[in-house]
N, C-alpha and C positions, 0 to 999 in steps of 0.2 A: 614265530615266523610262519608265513603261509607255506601251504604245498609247492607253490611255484617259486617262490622266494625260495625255499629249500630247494629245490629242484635245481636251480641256476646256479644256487652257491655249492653244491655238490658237483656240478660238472665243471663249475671252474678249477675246483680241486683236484677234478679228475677220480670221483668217486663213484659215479655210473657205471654202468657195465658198458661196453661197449658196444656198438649196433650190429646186425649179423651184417654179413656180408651180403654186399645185393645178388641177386638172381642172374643169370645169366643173362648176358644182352643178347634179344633182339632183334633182330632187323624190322625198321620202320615198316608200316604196312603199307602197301604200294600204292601207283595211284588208282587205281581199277580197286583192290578192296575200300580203297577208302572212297571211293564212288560209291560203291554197296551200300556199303555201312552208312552212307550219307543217304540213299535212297528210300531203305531201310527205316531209316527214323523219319524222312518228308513225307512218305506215302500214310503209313497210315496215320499221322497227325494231320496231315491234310484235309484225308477219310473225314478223321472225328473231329475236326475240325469245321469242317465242312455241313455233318449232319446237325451239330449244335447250332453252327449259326446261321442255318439255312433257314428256320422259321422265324427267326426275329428279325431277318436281315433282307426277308421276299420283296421288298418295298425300296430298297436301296438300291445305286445305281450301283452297275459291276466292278467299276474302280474303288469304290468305300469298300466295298465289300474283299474283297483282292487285298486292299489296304490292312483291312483290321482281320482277316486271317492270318496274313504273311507277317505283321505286328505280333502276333501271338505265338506264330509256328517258327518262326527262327530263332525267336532266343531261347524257346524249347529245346529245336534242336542243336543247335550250335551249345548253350551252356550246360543241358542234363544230358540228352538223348543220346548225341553222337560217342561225346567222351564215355559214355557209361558202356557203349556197344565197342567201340574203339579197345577201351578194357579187357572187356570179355575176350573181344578178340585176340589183345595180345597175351590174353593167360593161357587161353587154348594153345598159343604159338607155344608158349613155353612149355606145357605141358608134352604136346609133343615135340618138340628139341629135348625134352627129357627122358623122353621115352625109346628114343634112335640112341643116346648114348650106351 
């Protein structure tokens, strides 16, 4: 049987250990940090964004050019950038909620 086929048939058995307890919750980051943190990740993707395809792209009308950065810098930030700063963010929260107890 594979690892995962073992794996499944173990917890349906109830032969797993149990998962630790989650962390303390919380509170969502506001909307002013999460401006930050969203700024944070546009600007300087923009930046390098910007410096790469400003030599290949000198020739192009401003719209194409606006088009195929903003194509590349949003789903940067939207799927890696923000949630990975977003992260960060809320482990510091916790760290300090940890540290007032």
């Amino acid at each position: 049987m594979s690892d995962t086929a073992t794996d499944i048939a173990a917890a349906a058995e109830g032969d797993l250990e149990k998962p630790a307890a989650p962390a303390a919750p919380v509170a969502p980051p506001s909307v002013h940090v999460r401006a930050v943190v969203t700024w944070l990740a546009i600007f300087p993707l923009v930046s390098i964004g910007m410096l790469l395809l400003g030599p290949v792209s000198e020739s192009w009308h401003p719209i194409l050019r606006a088009l195929v950065l903003t194509a590349v810098v949003v789903p940067l930030a939207v799927y890696v950038v923000v949630p990975r700063l977003l992260g960060a963010y809320v482990a510091l929260s916790r760290r300090r909620a940890a540290r007032r107890r």
